[in-house]
C-alpha positions as CSV (number, residue, x, y, z in Angstrom):
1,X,13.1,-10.6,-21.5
2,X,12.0,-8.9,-24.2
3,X,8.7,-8.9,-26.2
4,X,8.9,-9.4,-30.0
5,X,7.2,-7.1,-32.3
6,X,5.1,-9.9,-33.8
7,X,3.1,-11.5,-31.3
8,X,-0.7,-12.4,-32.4
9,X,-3.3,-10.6,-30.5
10,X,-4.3,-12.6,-28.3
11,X,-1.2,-13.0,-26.4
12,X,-0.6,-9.3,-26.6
13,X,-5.0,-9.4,-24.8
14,X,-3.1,-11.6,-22.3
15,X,-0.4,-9.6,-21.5
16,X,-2.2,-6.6,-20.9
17,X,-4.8,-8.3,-18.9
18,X,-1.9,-9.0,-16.8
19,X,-0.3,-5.9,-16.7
20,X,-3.4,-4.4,-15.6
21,X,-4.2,-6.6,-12.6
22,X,-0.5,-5.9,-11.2
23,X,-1.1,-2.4,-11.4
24,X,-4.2,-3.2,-9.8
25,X,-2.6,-5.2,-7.3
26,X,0.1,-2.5,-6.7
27,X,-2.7,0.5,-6.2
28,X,-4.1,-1.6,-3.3
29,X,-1.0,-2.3,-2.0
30,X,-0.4,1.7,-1.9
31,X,-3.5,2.1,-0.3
32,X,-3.4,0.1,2.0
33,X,0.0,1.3,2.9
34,X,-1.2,4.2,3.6
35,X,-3.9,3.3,5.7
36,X,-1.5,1.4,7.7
37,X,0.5,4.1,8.0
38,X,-2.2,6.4,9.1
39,X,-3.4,3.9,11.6
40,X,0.1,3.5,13.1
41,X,0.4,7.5,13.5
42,X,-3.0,7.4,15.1
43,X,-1.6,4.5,17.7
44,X,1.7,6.3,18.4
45,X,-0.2,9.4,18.8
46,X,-2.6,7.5,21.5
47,X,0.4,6.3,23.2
48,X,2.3,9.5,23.5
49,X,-0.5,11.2,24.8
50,X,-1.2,8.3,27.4
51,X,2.8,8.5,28.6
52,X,2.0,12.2,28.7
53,X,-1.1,11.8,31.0
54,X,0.4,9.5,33.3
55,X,4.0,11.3,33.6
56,X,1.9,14.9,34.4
57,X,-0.1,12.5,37.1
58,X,3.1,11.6,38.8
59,X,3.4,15.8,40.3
């Protein structure tokens, strides 16, 4: 859809206002992604060293 030239100002205000709080919304969303991400590394990291522990306490 695209935006006509002439729209009066304060629908343009609205539109921005939007625009900013979905680029808002999508900065969390990358951070959070990559706290997730970090935090899953962290767990698989736990694990593999648990398997590790436990397959060297097996000789």
């Amino acid at each position: 859809m695209a935006m006509q030239a002439d729209q009066p100002a304060d629908a343009l205000a609205v539109i921005r206002r939007i625009q900013a709080s979905i680029d808002a919304v999508a900065a969390r969303a990358r951070d959070a992604q990559t706290t997730l991400s970090a935090t899953y590394r962290r767990s698989m990291d736990g694990a593999k060293a648990a398997s590790q522990y436990h397959q060297a306490a097996r000789f």
